[in-house]
C-alpha positions as CSV (number, residue, x, y, z in Angstrom):
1,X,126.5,92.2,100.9
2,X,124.4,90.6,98.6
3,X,124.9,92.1,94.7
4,X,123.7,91.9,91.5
5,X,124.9,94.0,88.7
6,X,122.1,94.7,86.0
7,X,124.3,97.2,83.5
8,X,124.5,96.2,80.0
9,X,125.8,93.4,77.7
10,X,128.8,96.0,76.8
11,X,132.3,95.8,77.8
12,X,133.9,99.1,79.9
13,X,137.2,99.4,80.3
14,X,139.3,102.5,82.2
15,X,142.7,102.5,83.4
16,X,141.0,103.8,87.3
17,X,140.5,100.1,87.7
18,X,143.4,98.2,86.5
19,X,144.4,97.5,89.8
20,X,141.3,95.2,89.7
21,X,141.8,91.8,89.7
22,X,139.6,88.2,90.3
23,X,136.1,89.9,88.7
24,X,133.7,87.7,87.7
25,X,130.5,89.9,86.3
26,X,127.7,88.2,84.7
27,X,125.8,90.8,83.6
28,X,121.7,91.5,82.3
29,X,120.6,93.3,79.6
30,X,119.7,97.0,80.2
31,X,118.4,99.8,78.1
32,X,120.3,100.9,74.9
33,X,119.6,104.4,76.0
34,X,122.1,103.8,79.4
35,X,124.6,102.9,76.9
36,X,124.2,105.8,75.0
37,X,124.2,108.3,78.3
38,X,127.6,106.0,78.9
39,X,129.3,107.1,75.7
40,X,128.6,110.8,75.8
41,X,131.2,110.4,79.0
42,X,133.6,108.9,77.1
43,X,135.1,111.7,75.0
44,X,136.5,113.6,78.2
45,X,137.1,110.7,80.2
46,X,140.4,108.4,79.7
47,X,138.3,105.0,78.8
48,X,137.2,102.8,76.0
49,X,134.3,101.3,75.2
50,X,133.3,98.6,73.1
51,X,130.3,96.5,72.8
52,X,129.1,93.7,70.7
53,X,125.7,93.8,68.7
54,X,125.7,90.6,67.1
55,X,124.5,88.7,70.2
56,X,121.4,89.5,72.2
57,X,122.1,87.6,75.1
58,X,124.8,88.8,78.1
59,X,127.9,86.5,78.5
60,X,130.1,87.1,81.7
61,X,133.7,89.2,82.2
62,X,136.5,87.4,82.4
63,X,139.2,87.9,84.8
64,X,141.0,91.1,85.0
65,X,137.9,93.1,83.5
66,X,136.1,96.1,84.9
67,X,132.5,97.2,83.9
68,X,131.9,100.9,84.6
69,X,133.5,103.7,83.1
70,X,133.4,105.9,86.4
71,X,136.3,106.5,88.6
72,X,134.3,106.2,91.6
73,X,131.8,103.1,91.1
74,X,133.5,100.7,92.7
75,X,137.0,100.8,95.0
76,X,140.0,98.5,94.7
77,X,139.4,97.7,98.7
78,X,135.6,97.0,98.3
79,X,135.9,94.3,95.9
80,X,138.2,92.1,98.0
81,X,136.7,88.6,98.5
82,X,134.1,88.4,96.0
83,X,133.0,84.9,95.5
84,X,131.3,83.9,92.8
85,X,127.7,82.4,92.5
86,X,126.3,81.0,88.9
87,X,122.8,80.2,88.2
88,X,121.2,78.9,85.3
89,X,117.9,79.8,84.1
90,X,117.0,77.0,81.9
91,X,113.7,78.9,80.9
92,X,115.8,81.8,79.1
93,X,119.0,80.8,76.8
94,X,120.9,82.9,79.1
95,X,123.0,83.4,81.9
96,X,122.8,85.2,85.5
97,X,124.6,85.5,88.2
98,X,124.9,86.8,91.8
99,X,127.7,87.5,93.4
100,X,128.9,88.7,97.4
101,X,131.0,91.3,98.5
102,X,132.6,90.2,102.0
103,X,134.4,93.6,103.9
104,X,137.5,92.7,105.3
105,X,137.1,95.6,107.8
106,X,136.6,94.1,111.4
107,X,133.3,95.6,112.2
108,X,131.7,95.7,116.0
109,X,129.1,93.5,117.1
110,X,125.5,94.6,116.2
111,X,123.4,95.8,118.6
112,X,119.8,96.6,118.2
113,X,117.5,99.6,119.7
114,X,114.7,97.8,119.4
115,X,112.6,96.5,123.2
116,X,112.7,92.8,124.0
117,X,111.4,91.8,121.2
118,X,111.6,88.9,118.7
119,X,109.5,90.1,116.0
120,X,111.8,89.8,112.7
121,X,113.6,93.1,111.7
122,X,111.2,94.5,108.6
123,X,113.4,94.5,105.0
124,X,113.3,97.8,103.4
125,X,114.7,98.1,99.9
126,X,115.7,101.8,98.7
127,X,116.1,102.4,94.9
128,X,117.9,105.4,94.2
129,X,119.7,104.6,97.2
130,X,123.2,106.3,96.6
131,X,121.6,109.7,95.9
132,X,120.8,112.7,97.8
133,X,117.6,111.7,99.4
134,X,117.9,107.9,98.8
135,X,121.5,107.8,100.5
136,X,119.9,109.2,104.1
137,X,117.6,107.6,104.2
138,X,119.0,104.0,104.0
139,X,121.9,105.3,107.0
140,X,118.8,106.4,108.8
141,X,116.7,103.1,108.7
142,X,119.8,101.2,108.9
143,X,119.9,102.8,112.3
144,X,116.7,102.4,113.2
145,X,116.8,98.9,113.1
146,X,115.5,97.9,109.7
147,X,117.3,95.6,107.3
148,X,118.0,97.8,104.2
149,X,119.3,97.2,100.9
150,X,120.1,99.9,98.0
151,X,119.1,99.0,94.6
152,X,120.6,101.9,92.0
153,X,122.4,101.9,88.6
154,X,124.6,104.8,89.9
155,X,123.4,106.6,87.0
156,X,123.2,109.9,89.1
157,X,127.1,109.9,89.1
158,X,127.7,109.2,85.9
159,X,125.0,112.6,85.2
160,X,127.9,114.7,87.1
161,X,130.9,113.6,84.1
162,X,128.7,113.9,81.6
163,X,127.5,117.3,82.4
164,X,131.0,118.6,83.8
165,X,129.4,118.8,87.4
166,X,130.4,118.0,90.9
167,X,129.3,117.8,94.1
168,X,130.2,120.8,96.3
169,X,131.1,118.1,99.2
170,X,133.3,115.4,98.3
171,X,131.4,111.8,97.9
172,X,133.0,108.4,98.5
173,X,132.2,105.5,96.8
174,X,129.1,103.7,97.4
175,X,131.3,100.3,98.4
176,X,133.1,102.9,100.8
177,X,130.2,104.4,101.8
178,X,128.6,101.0,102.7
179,X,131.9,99.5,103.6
180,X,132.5,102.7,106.3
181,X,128.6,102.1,107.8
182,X,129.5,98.6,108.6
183,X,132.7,99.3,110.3
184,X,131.0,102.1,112.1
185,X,127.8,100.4,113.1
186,X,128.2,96.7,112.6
187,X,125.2,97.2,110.6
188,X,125.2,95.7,107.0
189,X,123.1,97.6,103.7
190,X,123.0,95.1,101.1
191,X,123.6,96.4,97.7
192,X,121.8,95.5,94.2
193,X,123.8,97.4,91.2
194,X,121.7,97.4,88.5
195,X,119.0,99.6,86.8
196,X,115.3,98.5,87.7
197,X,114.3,99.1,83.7
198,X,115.7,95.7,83.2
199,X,112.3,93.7,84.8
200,X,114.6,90.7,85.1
201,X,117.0,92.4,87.2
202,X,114.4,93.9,89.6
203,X,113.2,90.7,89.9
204,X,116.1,88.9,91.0
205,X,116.5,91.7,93.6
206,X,113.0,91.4,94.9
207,X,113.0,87.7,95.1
208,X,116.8,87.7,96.9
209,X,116.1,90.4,99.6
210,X,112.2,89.5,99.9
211,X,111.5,93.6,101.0
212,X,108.6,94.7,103.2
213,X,108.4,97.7,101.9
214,X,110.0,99.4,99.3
215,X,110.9,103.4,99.1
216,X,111.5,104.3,95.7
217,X,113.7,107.1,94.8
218,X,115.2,105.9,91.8
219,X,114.3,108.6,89.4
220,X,115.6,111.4,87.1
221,X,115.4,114.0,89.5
222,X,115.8,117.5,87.9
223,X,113.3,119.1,86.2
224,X,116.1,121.4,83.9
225,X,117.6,117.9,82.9
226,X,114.5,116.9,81.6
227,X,114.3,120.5,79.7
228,X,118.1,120.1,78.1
229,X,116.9,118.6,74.7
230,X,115.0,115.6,73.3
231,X,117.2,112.7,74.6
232,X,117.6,113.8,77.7
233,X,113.5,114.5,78.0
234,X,113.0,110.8,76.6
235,X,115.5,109.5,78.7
236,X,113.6,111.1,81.6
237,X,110.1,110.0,81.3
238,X,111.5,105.9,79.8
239,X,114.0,106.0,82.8
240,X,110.7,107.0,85.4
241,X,107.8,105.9,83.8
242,X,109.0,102.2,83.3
243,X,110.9,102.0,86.5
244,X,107.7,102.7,88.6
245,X,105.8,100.5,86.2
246,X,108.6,97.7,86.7
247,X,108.7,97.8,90.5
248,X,104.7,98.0,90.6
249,X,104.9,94.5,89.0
250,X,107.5,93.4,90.7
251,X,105.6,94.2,93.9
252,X,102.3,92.3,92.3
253,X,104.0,89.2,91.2
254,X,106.9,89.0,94.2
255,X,105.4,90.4,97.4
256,X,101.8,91.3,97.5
257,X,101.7,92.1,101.0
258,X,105.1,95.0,100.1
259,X,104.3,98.6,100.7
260,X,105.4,101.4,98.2
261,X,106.8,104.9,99.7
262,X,106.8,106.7,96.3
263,X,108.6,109.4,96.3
264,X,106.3,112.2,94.6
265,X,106.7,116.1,94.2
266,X,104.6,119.0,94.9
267,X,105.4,119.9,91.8
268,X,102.7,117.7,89.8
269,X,100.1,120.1,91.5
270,X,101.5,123.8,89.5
271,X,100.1,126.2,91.2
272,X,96.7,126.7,91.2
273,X,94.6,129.8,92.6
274,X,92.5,127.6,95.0
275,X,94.2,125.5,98.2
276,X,96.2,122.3,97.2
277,X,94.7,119.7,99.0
278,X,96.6,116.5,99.8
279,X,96.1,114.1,96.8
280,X,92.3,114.7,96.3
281,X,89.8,117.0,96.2
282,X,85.7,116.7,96.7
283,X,84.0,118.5,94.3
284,X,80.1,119.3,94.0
285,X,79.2,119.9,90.4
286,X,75.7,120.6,88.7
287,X,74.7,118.5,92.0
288,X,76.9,115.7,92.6
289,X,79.2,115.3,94.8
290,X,82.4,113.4,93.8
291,X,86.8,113.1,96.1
292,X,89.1,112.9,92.9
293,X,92.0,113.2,92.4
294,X,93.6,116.9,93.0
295,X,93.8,118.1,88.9
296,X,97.5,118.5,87.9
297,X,99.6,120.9,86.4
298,X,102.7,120.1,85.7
299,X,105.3,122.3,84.4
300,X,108.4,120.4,83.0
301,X,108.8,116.5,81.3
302,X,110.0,115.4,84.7
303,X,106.9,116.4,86.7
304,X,104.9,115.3,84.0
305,X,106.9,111.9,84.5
306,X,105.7,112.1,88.3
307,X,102.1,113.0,87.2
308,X,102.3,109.9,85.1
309,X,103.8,107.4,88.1
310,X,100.9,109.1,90.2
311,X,98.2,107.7,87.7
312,X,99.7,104.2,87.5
313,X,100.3,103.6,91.3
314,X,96.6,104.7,91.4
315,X,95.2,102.3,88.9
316,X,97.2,99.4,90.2
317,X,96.2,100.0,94.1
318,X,92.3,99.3,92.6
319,X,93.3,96.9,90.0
320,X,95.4,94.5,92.1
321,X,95.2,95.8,95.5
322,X,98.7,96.7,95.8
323,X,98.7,99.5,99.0
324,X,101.0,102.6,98.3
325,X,102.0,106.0,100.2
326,X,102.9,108.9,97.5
327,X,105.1,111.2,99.0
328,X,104.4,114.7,97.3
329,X,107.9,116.5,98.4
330,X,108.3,119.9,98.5
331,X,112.4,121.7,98.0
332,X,114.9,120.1,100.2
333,X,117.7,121.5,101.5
334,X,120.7,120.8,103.5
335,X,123.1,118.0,103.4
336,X,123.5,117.2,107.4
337,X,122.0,114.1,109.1
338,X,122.9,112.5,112.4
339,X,124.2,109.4,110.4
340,X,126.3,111.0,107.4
341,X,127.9,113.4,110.1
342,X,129.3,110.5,111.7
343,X,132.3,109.7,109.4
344,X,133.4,111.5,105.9
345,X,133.3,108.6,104.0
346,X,129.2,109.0,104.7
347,X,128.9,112.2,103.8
348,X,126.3,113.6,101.2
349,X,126.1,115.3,98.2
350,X,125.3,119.1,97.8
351,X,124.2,120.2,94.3
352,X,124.8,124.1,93.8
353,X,124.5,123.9,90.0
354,X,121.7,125.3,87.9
355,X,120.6,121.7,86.5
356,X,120.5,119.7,90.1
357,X,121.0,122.4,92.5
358,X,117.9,123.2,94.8
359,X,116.9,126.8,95.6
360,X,118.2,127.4,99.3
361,X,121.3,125.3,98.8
362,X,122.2,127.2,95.5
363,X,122.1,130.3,97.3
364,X,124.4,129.4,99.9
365,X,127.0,128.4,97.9
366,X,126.6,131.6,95.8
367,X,126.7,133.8,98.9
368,X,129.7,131.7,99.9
369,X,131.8,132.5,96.9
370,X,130.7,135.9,97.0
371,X,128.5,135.3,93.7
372,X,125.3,137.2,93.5
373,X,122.4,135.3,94.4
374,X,120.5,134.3,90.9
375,X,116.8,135.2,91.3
376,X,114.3,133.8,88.5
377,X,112.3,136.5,87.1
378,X,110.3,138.7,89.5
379,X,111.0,136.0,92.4
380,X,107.4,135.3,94.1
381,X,107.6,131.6,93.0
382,X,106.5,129.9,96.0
383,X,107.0,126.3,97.1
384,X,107.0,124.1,100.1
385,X,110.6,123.3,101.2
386,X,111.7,121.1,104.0
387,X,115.2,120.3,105.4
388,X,116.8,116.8,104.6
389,X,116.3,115.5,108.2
390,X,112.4,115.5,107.9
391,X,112.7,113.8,104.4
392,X,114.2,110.5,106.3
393,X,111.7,110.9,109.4
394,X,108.5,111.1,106.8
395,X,109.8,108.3,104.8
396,X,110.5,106.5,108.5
397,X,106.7,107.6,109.4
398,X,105.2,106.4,106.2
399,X,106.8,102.8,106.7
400,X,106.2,103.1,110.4
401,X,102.0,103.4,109.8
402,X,101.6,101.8,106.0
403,X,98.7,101.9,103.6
404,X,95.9,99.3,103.7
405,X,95.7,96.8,101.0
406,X,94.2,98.9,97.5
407,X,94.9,102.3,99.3
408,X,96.6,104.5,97.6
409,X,97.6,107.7,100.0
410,X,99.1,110.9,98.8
411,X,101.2,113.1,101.8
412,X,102.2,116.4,100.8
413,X,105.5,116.1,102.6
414,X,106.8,119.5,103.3
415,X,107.4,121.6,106.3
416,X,107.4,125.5,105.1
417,X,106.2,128.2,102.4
418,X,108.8,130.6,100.9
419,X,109.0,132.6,98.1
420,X,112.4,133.0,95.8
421,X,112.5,136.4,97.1
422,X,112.0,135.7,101.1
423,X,114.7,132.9,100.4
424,X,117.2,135.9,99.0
425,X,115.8,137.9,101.7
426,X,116.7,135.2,104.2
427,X,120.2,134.2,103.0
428,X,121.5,137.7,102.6
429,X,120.7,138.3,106.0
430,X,122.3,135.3,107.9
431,X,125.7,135.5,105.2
432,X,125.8,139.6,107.1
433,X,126.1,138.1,110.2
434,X,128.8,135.8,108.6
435,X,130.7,138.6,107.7
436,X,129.9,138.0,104.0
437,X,129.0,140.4,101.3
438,X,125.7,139.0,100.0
439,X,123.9,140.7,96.8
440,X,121.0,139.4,94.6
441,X,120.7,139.8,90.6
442,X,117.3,139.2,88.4
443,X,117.7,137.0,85.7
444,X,115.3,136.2,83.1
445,X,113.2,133.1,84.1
446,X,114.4,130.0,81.8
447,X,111.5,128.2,83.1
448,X,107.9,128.7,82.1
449,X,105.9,129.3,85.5
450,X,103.9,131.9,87.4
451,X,106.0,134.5,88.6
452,X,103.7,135.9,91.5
453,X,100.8,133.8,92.4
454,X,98.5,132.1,95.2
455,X,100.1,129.3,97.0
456,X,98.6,127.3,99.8
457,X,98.9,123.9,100.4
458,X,98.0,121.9,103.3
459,X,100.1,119.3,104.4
460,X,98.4,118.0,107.7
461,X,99.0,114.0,107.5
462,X,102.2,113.6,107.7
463,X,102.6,115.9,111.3
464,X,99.5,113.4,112.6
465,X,101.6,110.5,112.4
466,X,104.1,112.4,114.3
467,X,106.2,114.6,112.4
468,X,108.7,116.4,114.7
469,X,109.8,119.7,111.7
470,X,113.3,121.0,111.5
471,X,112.2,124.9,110.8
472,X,114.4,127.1,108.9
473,X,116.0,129.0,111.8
474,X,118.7,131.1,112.0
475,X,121.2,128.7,113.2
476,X,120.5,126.2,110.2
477,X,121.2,128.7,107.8
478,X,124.6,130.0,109.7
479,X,125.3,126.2,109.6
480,X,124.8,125.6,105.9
481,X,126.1,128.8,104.8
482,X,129.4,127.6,107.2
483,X,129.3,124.1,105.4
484,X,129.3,126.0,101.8
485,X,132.1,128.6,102.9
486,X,134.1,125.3,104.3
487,X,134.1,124.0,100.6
488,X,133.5,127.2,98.6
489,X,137.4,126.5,97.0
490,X,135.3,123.6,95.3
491,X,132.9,125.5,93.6
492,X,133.1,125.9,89.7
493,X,131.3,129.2,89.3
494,X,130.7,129.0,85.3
495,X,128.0,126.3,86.9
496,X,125.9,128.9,88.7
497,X,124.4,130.7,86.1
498,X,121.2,128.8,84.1
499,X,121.8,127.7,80.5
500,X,119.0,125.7,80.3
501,X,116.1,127.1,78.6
502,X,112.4,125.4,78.6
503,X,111.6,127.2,75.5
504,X,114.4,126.1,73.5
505,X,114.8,123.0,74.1
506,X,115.4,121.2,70.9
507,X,115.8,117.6,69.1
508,X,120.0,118.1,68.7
509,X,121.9,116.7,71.6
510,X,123.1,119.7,73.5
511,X,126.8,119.1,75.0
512,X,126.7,120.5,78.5
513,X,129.9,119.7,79.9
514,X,132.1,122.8,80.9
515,X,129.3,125.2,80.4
């Protein structure tokens, strides 16, 4: 594995990795505001940090030093046989590095799917890579054949200690995760630590794995973290806004012929009282005729965040011709893919909380432990939801059959229409047949959204490529609800109820963890 590690210029120190030794980190400057989301973990966490103001360039660890103050970044075992690569940039009065990981595990010999041919495997690089959506899809292209490398900053981790969260399922390391693919498979992901706010970083990664296409996950994902208070709202539009902006360049200057998968939401649309159409919309007005660009409505500082990466992929597809798929997701739920079922160490994440948690999977976990399920207000919120296995095989499609040079596409990428209520309604009738007891409660709405309203959007384009849909049958919910009651003894129930409220958010820094 190929890695560079793009943190910041600060030193983190925690007693998880003193069992480290032979480190070598050279390391490039990254956003103040990282540090700042680093040192809010600090107070409940056994580690130190200290940093250095006075120089504004990055100097390397010495021996014997760690970097991250997260128990699960990086493993004692997936650090053996790093060797050590310096390069000098004699434009910048700094330093960088890169450095490779070599697994000692004995892996079997590779062996492709693909038909007789010698056509060069296409590179796909997946930001956001060790996260819910990000982390199957890389195992599923990695199985398909494709050369794929994660880029992430392993921020999404570091969200859970600050917040007091966890995963309902237990999550390995992404070195273990990686480590345990290989061994499985004999198929390598290469990995690029680092946080693609730093341009210089990005760079580095673009111009060392030389992607085809690039899928781009690597976002604040949660609308209620975006709603917790000012930082977190800043943090959330800096951290998306710029990334997208840096990897647009990056695409520009680096690989001109690379095709962006953006991953969009349904959310940037609201929810109108005509049809959503996908992307754009023609519209005849006092006698002309013009397609633009469906209005948006969005409904939190992280869809407006998505809204505002729409806008820029848009202008840069006509201004330099880059070609880019927006992926307009809908709700996913489950956890299960062929590929993380094949080992524990590859298994997902599950979010049940009320800050990262989506609808369907909150609900199972809540009927699990016996919790009522929590519906928002009068529960005719309707969205399009799809199940994690179509997520991978639309991001697979869109790579499969990429935009044309200057296009910019939009897919609505969903599968299904529920309501909050149907969802209850749907969930309290497979946990019966589970033996549970299931109940629902109303709580007031912390968001600010239509209750009951129209919802119809089409979403056509992605099942003419060939979209094979994973329905929300009977079976998948006995098989989720199962999964939550397997790991229900996991489950921190003071998490379940909302505390974030879009109406008073305010400028204090509001301490989550524990609530």
């Amino acid at each position: 594995m190929r890695i560079c590690f793009g943190i910041s210029s600060y030193k983190f120190q925690n007693p998880h990795f003193s069992k480290l030794s032979a480190v070598n980190v050279c390391l490039i400057k990254s956003r103040t505001i990282l540090l700042k989301m680093a040192q809010l973990l600090s107070s409940p966490c056994p580690s130190v940090i200290s940093l250095s103001s006075s120089k504004n360039y990055i100097k390397p660890f010495g021996l014997n030093q760690t970097f991250f103050n997260h128990p699960q970044v990086l493993s004692t075992s997936s650090l053996k046989g790093l060797l050590f690569q310096e390069k000098k940039q004699t434009r910048r009065r700094r330093r960088s590095c890169v450095f490779r990981a070599a697994i000692s595990q004995q892996a079997p010999p590779e062996t492709s799917t693909n038909d007789s041919s010698s056509s060069k495997p296409k590179r796909v690089m997946v930001i956001g890579g060790d996260g819910y959506c990000g982390w199957a899809t890389a195992l599923h292209l990695s199985k398909k054949n494709y050369e794929v490398a994660i880029v992430d900053n392993l921020v999404r981790r570091l969200f859970d200690h600050q917040l007091g969260l966890e995963s309902l399922t237990p999550i390995a390391s992404i070195h273990d995760r990686i480590s345990r693919w290989k061994a499985l498979t004999g198929k390598t992901i290469e990995l690029y630590v680092g946080d693609i706010c730093d341009f210089e970083f990005l760079a580095e990664s673009f111009k060392s794995f030389e992607p085809d296409s690039v899928v781009h996950f690597g976002e604040q994902r949660s609308a209620p973290y975006s709603m917790i208070d000012r930082s977190r709202a800043v943090f959330t539009q800096h951290n998306n806004v710029i990334g997208t902006l840096n990897v647009l360049f990056a695409i520009k200057e680096f690989g001109e012929e690379c095709h962006l998968v953006k991953l969009g939401t349904m959310g940037e649309y609201g929810t109108p009282n005509i049809d959503i159409e996908e992307g754009y919309i023609t519209i005849t007005h006092n006698g002309r005729t013009d397609t633009l660009p469906y209005p948006k409505q969005a409904s939190s500082f992280y869809h407006l965040s998505k809204v505002h990466d729409s806008h820029n992929i848009a202008f840069t597809c006509k201004a330099w011709g880059i070609r880019a798929t927006d992926l307009n997701q809908g709700v996913v739920y489950g956890v299960k893919t062929d590929e993380t079922e094949m080992h524990e160490e590859l298994r997902n994440r599950l979010d049940y909380d009320a800050v990262f948690g989506t609808a369907l999977n909150r609900f199972c976990v809540q009927a699990a432990v016996g919790h009522p399920l929590t519906v928002y207000g009068k529960g005719g919120q309707t969205r399009g939801y799809l199940d994690i296995r179509d997520t991978v095989q639309c991001v697979e499609l869109a790579i499969a059959n990429p935009a044309k040079a200057g296009e910019f596409r939009v897919f609505n990428q969903f599968t299904e229409q529920f309501s909050v209520n149907e969802l209850a309604s749907l969930v309290t009738k497979a946990g019966s047949k589970l033996g549970l007891d299931v109940t629902k409660m109303t709580v007031p709405n912390p968001r600010v959204e239509a209750e009951e309203h129209y919802y119809n959007a089409k979403h056509t384009k992605l099942m003419e490529l060939g979209l094979e849909p994973h329905y929300l049958s009977e079976s998948l919910l006995d098989s989720l609800l199962n999964f939550a009651v397997q790991f229900k003894d996991r489950v921190d129930t003071k998490q379940i109820m909302p505390s974030v409220s879009w109406k008073k958010i305010g400028v204090k820094t509001k301490s989550m963890g524990g609530a």
